[in-house]
MARNUPA-420562 format. One record per residue (C-alpha): z, x, y negated. Coordinates in pm, whole numbers, plus 50000, padded with zeros to 5 digits. Each point is the difference from the previous one (the first is absolute). Layout:
BEGIN
ZXY;...
This chain:
BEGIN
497984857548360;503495001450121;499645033450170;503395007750243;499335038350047;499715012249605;500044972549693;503254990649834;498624960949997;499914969049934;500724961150002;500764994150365;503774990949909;499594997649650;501265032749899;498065033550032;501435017750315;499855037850026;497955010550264;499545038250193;497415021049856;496775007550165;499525021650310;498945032250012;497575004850255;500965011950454;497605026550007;500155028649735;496505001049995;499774970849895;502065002149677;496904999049748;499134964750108;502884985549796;499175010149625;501984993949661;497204983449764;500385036349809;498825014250314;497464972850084;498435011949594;500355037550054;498214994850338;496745018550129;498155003850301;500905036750006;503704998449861;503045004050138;500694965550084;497064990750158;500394998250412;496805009050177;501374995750323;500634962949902;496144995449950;498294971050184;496535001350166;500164972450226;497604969949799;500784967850005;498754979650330;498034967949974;501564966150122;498714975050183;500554965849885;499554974150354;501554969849966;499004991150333;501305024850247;503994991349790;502334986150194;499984975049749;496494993849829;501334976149740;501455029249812;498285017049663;498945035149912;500234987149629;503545011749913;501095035150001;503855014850129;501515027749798;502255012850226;503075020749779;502475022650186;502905005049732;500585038949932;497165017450202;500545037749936;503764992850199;499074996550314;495995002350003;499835030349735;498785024450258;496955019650095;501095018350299;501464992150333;503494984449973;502095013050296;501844965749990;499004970150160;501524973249817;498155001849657;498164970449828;496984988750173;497144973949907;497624981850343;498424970249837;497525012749751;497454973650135;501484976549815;500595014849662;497515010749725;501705022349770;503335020650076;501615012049678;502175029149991;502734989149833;502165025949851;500035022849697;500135007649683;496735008550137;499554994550363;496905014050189;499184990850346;500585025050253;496895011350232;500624989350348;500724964549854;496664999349804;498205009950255;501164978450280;499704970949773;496625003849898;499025007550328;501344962050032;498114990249703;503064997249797;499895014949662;503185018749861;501344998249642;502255019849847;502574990449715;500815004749635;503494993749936;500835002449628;502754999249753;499914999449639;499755034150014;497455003750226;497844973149897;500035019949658;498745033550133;497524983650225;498244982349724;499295032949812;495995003649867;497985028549984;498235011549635;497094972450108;502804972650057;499634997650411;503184998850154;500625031750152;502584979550281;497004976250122;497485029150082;502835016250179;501024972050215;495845002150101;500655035550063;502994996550217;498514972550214;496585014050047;501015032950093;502694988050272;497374974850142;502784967449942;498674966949819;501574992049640;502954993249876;502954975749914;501724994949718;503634993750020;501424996849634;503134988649994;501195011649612;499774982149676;497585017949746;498924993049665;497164976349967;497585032549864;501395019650315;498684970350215;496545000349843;499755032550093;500844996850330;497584968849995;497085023049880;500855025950241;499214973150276;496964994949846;498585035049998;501325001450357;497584973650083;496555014149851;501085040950135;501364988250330;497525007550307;498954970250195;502374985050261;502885013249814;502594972349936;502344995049697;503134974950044;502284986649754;503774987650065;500774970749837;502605015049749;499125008849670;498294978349794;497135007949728;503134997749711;501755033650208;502794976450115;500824997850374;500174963250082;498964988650355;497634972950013;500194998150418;496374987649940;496835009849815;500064977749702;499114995049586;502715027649991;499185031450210;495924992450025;499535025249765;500705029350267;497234985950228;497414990449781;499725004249606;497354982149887;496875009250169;501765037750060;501335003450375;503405013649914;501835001650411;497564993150350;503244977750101;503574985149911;502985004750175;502034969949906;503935001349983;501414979250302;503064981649818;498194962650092;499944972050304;497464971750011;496675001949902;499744996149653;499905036649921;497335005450269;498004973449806;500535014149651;498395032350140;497204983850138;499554983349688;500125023949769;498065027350236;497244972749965;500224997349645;499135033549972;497155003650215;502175017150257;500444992850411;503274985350017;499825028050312;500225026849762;503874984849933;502375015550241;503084973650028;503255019650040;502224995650289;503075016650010;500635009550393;503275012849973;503454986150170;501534972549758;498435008549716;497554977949932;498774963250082;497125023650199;502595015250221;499235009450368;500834984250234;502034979549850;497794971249772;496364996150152;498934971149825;498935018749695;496815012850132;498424967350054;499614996949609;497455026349994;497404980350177;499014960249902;501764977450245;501845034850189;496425006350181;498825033050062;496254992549952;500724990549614;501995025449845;500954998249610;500835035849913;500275037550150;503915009050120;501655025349888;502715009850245;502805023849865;502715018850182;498235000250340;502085027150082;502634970350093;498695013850364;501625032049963;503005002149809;500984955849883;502024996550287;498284988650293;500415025050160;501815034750009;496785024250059;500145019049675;503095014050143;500144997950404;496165011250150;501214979450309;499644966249807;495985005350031;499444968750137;502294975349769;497745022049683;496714993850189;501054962650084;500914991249594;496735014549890;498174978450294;502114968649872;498575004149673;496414997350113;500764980850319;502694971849927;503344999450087;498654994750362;498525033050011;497274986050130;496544996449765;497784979250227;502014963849892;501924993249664;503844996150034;501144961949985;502115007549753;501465031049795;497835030449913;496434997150155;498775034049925;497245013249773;498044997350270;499734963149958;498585002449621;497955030250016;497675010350240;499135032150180;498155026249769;498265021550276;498625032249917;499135005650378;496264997149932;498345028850070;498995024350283;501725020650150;503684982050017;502855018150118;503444996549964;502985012350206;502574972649842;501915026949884;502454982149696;500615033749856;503515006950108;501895005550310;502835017050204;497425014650202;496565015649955;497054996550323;497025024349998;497784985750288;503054984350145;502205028749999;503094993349826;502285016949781;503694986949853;499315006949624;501284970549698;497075001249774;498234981949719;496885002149848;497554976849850;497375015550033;499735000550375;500474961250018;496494989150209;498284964849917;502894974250134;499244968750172;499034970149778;502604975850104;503675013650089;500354976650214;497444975050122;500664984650336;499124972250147;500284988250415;503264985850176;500345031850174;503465020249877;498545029049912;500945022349657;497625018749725;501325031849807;499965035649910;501885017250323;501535031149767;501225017750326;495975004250187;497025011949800;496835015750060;499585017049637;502514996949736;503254983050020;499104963050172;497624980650202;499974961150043;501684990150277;499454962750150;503264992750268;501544969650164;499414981550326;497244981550140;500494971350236;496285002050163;499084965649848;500135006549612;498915031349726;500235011649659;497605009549736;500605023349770;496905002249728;500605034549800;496795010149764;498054976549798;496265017949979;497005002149871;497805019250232;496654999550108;499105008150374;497275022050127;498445008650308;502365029650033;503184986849866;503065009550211;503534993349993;502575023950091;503494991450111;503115024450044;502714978750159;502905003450272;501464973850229;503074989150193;498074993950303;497305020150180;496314989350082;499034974349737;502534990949729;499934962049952;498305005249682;496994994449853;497695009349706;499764968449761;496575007849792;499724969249769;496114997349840;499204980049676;497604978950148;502164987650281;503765005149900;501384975350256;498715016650308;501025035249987;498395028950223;502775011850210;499835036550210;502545005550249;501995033349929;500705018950265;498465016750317;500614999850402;503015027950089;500935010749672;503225009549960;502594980349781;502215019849740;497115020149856;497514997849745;496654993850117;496834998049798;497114972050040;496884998149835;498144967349972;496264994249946;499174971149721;496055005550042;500004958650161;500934992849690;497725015349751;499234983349695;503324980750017;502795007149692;503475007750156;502274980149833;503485003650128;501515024050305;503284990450169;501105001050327;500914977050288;503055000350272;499234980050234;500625002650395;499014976850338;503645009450152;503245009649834;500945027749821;503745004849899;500355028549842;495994999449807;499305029549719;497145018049857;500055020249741;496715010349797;499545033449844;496415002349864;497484977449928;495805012949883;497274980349965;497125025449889;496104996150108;499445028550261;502855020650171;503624997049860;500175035750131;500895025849690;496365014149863;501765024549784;502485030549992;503684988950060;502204998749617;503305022950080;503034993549843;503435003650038;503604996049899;504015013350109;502754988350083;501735022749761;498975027449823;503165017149923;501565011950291;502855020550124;500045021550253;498954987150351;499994962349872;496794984550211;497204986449738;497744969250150;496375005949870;498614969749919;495664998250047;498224976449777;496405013050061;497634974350127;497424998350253;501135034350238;498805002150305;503215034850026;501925020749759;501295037849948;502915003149797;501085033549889;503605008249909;500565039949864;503925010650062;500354958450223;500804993550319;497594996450154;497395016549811;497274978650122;499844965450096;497324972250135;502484968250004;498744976549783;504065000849806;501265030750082;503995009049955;500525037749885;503125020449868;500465031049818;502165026150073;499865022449654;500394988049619;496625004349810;497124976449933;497404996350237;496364986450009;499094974450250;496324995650078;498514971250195;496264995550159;498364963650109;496785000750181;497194973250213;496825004550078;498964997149623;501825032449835;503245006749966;502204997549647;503165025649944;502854999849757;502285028649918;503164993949777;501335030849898;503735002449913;500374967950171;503195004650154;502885020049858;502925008650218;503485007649902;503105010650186;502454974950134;503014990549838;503265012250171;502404973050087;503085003449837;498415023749744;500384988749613;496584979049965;498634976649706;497314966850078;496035001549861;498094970949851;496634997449977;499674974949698;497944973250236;501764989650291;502845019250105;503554987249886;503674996250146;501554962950076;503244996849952;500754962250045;501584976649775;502475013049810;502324978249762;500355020149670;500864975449752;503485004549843;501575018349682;498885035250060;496935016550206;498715036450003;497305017050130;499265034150090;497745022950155;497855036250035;496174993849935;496935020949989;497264986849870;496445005750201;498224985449712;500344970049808;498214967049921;496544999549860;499754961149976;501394976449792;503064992450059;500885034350070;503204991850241;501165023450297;503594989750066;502175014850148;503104978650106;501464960849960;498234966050031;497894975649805;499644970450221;499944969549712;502505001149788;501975019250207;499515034249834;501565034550018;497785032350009;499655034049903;496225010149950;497455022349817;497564983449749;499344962049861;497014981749859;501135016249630;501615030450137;498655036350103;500075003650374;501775026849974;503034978349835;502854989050150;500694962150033;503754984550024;499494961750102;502404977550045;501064960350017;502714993849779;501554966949963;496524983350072;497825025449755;497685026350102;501355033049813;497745032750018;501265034649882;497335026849958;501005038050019;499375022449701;499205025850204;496985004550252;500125013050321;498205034150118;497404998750283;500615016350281;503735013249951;503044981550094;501844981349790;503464980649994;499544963349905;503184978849947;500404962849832;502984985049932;501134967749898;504434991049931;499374965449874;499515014449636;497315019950000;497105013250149;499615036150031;497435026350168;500655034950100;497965026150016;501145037250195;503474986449908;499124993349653;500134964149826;496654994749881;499874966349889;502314970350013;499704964249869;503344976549944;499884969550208;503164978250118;499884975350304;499625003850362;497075010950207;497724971950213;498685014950275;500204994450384;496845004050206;497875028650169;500905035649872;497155029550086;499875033449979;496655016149825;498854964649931;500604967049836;498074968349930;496325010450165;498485030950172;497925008549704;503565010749804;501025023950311;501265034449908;497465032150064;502775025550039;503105004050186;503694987349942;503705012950134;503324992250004;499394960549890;502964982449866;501174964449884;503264995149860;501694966049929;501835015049657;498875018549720;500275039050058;501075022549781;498235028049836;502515023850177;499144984550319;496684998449976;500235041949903;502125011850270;498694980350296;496385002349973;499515015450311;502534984050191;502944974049992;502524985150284;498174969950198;504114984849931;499865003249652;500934968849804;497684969649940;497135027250179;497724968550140;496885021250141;499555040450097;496635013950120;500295032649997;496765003950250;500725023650152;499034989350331;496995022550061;498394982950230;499954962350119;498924965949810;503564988249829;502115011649702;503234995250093;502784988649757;502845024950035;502504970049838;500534980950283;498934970249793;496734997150259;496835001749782;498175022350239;496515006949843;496724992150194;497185025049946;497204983849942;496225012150069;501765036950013;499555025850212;501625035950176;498915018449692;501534975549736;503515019750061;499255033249752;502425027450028;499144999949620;503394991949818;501185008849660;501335035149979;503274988849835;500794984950319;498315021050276;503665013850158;501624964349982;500464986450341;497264982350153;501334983250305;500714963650034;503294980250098;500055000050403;498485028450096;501675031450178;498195025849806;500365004949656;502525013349717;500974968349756;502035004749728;501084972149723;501854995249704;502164965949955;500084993149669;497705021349748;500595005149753;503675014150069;502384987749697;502775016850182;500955030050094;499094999550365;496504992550159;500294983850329;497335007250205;498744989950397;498575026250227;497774987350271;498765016850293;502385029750034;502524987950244;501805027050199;497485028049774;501975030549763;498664987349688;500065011349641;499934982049668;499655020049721;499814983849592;497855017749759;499694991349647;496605001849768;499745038049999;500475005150335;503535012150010;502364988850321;502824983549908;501234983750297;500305004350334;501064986950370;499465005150346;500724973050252;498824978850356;499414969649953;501904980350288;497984970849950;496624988849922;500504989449671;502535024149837;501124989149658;501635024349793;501155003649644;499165029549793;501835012149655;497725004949696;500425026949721;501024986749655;496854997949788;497534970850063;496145009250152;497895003550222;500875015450337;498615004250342;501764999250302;498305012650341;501444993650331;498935030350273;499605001050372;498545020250238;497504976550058;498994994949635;501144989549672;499824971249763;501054997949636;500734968949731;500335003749612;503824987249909;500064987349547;503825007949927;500624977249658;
């Protein structure tokens, strides 16, 4: 499968095009859910590579499957929908909180079957998406993504001939609680490799537990050689059925086809075999202009997977590949601005909806929506039901209604979502959607808004159900309203033995304020014996209302009280948990069903709280527990993190200061940046926190890879040690990669330099050449430039970073020695200067004047680290404009002369000395001046013999000091 995050593939153009190389994973404790297939064979439940935090216990829910309560009956539950977002573990690969907002998010599992999690070599679903989708009734696959290589080491037998890779693959599964597998290989083998691989299929099918699901990409054929058939034919039938020997559950067909003559081959030759033609998976390729499947650009294509285009006779399952077109094809610009919610929600909603957005009618022409082929496959069918409509992200976070500002994401706390998104009907011009700003718990609540003229309303049905009504069924609404008294809205309750004349409750009571959430319970015993079928609600109104919105927070439908029965669940979370000094932490309180709370915060302020989110600071460095306490009438639950947060001091503006990275999320933007041209260097300090555990090993450090516009510096590569350096570059059109000899230490600072005059390639390590690689032509590369990160999140740099450089010309090895620490923001062909040394605030400024100001992203107060490398600790840390702050620079260093000329900034009208010293510490110059202006430029004599030398500029205020290379 033509996989855009890590497969150098395929056909698409005719030529094999090299693609990036798979993701690590967002969340470091997630790393072990992306194995190498060695890894995947040395695996064990109690090894070192098995994740027991990523364990699943959720089971999988039941499904109803009503035709009649659809909002269109003439559909089929027949077919199946693999739904395939393209490089999972990039922005899903996560088991923990996310503190960003804008991360890849799924709200339609009612109409998909199977999700697989499409990355590798060896890609393993992560927990919170497991579980969420099999409380949907969705199963979850994981993937097998082979080379040669691979597919040699995974067909290995044991003594008794079982292949060792097959019961390992049952392992992995059963003990993470996910639901098969898929098999993407994409590399010609021999024909006795194949057989193998074949066989292994086999024994997969007679050890495999029951439900567990093994699917086959339609690649390689029986004879080893990857040809694709974009059908299930004569050819490729041997990977689904051998014989009378089940070899795959399912085929994934290539999607390289238009009409319906491949459909019908499938169906054909699924029949042949004594197969459901259901069990054939028909690939569509989602992605922008790459296919004839492309959204939202050709529609017709879908119509050939059902006789005569009608949903009620479909022909074959679909198989829908790079779904994460939503996130990150260019609809919209979420993946990288959180305030372009909406336009991400809206594409997803498109898919399933239409290009009307609207799932109750099918679009007169274009894109009608999923929605329109498939129908609804409800897992709301048992007692109690409760959902809070959280989506499992937001840029705030409601306990009870009380909110806190906080960009988070997390699977895991995504509630049962409505069953159509959206399905209105009524003239009245009123809206349906998630309202991201107003929630009652999590990060949204539905919100219904518009105006009503008196004369006309709006339906909006939300749930399709299946549940049965007794004598003490209640249902419980949480809800708040523009106006006060009753809200012009009503309770829809939809049974299946009458489904054209709902039950409708008014919501709403006599004086009750507007602006607040309110609670209402409704009694269902009239209607015992009855099967609830669908819930929505109604706006509707006898005089006008302009300005009409209500927002609902809660819905429970439960026999006997909705009232909690049981002790409240306490968790919690931080803002940040490394602090400095007096910065104000926002707790975050997760727990569920409190009736109050006791927070208690040793060396805080203040040391005890009741607020549901408290805010507390710290005026001391240390690490401190934090303890909180949820009780009702039931019990009480309590949680004490100890260690939770650590405190360090401030950073001193002006003060000589280096930037952190965390290796998930935090990074510096520097903007586009045009670096193509004869000659480009890089340069920087780094400290490594720890490196990559993941294939493909990456951290970078500084440059771009935006297409074919490349130019980086980073640690590690798919076939390099992540503690490797990586030169990459565009040259004249080709990709050209330079690994270091050397390897960096953890933990200690190092000086990293790359180089590039138009000849050669070169990396520098502490001043040394390390490696260096001849190559002639002229760099290609103009596009976004970051600090600490390049390409994806997942290749972020754990450590820290100073004095970053890019240089339009090739450096010397003399320059590269003598300026390590610091060089003149003038100096020649000098394009970008971070020094960071700002301290404090959320920009990098460039010190060339050139205007590629870095953004901070997802950093915080203690991200500036008075942590720098020693060699430079007395340089001068202040930046251009400020009044404070001894500057001094060389221009021109190396000196091939006999006179350095040097600038002195920030002395003006001060007695100051400069004083020369050579490598043993003897003076050999010196001078004594004021400076009459800011900016005093002077020019200093040399001795004779050629060196190293430092020169140190002195005031009474402080001193800074610059190494000069005489040649």
């Amino acid at each position: 499968m033509i996989h855009r995050y890590f497969r150098a593939c395929l056909l698409l153009l005719a030529c094999c095009l090299t693609l990036p190389a798979a993701q690590a994973q967002i969340d470091p404790a997630a790393q072990y859910t992306k194995l190498s297939v060695a890894q995947l064979m040395a695996w064990t439940p109690a090894g070192p590579t098995a994740v027991p935090a990523n364990v699943s216990r959720v089971p999988l829910a039941t499904r109803q499957n009503a035709l009649a309560a659809q909002l269109n009956p003439a559909q089929s539950f027949s077919h199946k929908v693999n739904y395939i977002p393209d490089g999972m573990a990039n922005f899903a690969g996560y088991l923990n909180e996310r503190s960003i907002f804008n991360l890849y998010n799924f709200t339609h599992w009612q109409y998909v079957d199977v999700l697989t999690w499409f990355d590798g070599p060896v890609g393993i679903p992560t927990r919170p998406w497991v579980e969420t989708a099999h409380r949907n009734g969705v199963k979850v696959i994981g993937t097998i993504f082979t080379s040669a290589t691979d597919v040699a080491a995974l067909v290995q037998q044991d003594a008794a001939g079982n292949y060792i890779g097959a019961q390992k693959l049952v392992d992995v599964a059963s003990y993470y609680g996910f639901d098969g597998w898929f098999f993407n290989e994409e590399s010609n083998v021999s024909t006795a490799t194949a057989t193998q691989l074949i066989n292994l299929l086999k024994q997969l099918q007679t050890i495999k537990p029951a439900g567990m699901e093994i699917h086959w990409y339609d690649a390689m054929l029986p004879n080893g050689r990857v040809s694709y058939q974009n059908a299930l034919n004569a050819n490729n039938q041997q990977l689904l059925q051998d014989g009378s020997a089940r070899v795959s559950d399912a085929m994934f067909t290539n999607y390289f086809w238009s009409g319906p003559t491949n459909i019908n081959t499938s169906v054909a030759t699924a029949t042949a075999l004594g197969r459901s033609p259901f069990e054939v998976y028909k690939g569509a390729d989602l992605w922008p202009g790459r296919s004839n499947q492309s959204l939202f650009a050709n529609s017709a294509w879908i119509d050939n997977y059902f006789t005569g285009g009608s949903p009620a006779q479909p022909k074959v399952s679909l198989g829908l590949f790079a779904a994460n077109l939503t996130y990150n094809g260019g609809f919209n610009t979420f993946s990288s601005d959180p305030t372009a919610y909406a336009s991400f929600y809206q594409t997803e909603q498109r898919i399933f909806a239409g290009n009307d957005l609207d799932i109750t009618t099918p679009d007169a022409s274009g894109w009608k929506g999923l929605g329109h082929y498939v129908p609804v496959r409800s897992a709301v069918n048992t007692l109690p039901f409760e959902t809070d409509f959280s989506v499992g992200q937001g840029k705030v976070f409601a306990n009870n209604g009380v909110l806190v500002s906080r960009s988070w994401t997390h699977m895991a706390r995504q509630a049962m979502l409505p069953s159509w998104q959206w399905a209105k009907t009524g003239s009245a011009a009123i809206s349906a959607g998630f309202d991201f700003d107003d929630a009652f718990y999590g990060g949204n609540s539905i919100k219904l808004a518009g105006s009503l003229s008196g004369s006309d309303n709006a339906t909006v049905k939300l749930y399709q159900t299946k549940l049965p009504v007794a004598a003490n069924t209640t249902i419980e609404l949480t809800y708040k309203a523009s106006q006060p008294g009753f809200t012009a809205t009503r309770l829809a309750l939809y049974f299946s033995d009458d489904l054209a004349n709902p039950v409708l409750v008014d919501i709403g009571s006599q004086g009750q304020p507007a602006g607040q959430w309110h609670t209402q319970s409704i009694g269902l015993g009239t209607q015992q014996g009855r099967e609830l079928a669908i819930i929505g609600l109604v706006a509707s109104s006898g005089t006008p209302v302009a300005s009409y919105r209500f927002n609902l927070g809660r819905l429970r439908v439960a026999n006997g009280s909705a009232a909690p029965t049981a002790a409240p669940r306490v968790s919690f979370g931080a803002s940040d948990t490394v602090v400095v000094t007096n910065q104000a932490v926002t707790f975050t309180n997760f727990s569920r069903n409190a009736a109050g709370y006791t927070w208690t915060f040793t060396g805080g302020s203040p040391a005890t709280s009741n607020a549901v989110h408290p805010v507390v600071s710290y005026a001391a460095p240390g690490l401190y527990p934090v303890k909180l306490r949820a009780q009702n009438a039931f019990g009480r639950d309590s949680l004490t993190r100890t260690g939770y947060v650590r405190v360090v001091p401030a950073a001193v503006p002006g003060s000589n200061t280096s930037l952190l990275f965390d290796g998930v999320g935090k990074y510096v933007d520097a903007g586009s940046i045009n670096l193509g041209g004869g000659g480009l260097s890089f340069e920087c300090w780094v400290k490594p926190a720890s490196f990559k555990a993941g294939s493909p090993y990456i951290s970078s450090l500084v440059g771009m890879e935006d297409g074919s516009n490349t130019a980086m510096l980073r640690l590690g590569d798919a076939s390099l040690a992540a503690d490797q350096l990586q030169f990459v570059l565009n040259v004249n059109g080709a990709a050209r990669r330079l690994p270091s000899v050397g390897r960096l230490p953890l933990g200690a600072w190092s000086h990293v330099a790359a180089t590039f005059d138009g000849t050669a390639m070169r990396i520098y390590i502490n001043g040394t050449l390390d490696a260096s690689l001849n190559v002639s032509g002229s760099v290609i590369a103009s596009g976004p430039v970051a600090l600490g990160r390049n390409y994806a999140n997942s290749r972020i740099l754990d450590g820290a970073l100073d004095e970053v450089r890019i240089w339009k010309r090739g450096l010397t090895a003399a320059e590269i020695a003598a300026n390590a620490c610091s060089v003149s923001p003038s100096a020649a062909n000098l394009e970008a200067y971070w020094k960071l040394n700002e301290a404090t605030g959320s920009v990098a400024n460039d010190l060339t004047g050139n205007g590629h100001t870095g953004t901070l992203i997802n950093m915080r107060p203690s991200d500036w680290s008075a942590d720098v490398p020693t060699q430079c600790a007395q340089i001068s840390a202040a930046l251009p404009g400020r009044a404070a702050g001894l500057r001094l620079y060389a221009l021109g260093n190396p000196v091939a002369g006999s006179q350095a000329v040097v600038e002195v900034h920030g002395a003006q009208g001060q007695p100051t000395l400069l004083q020369l010293y050579n490598t043993v510490g003897a003076l050999v110059y010196e001078q004594r001046l004021t400076p009459g202006r800011s900016a005093e430029q002077l020019a200093l004599p040399l001795p004779q013999g050629a060196g190293l030398y430092v020169l140190r500029v002195s005031t009474a205020s402080g001193s800074a000091s610059l190494k000069l290379l005489k040649q």
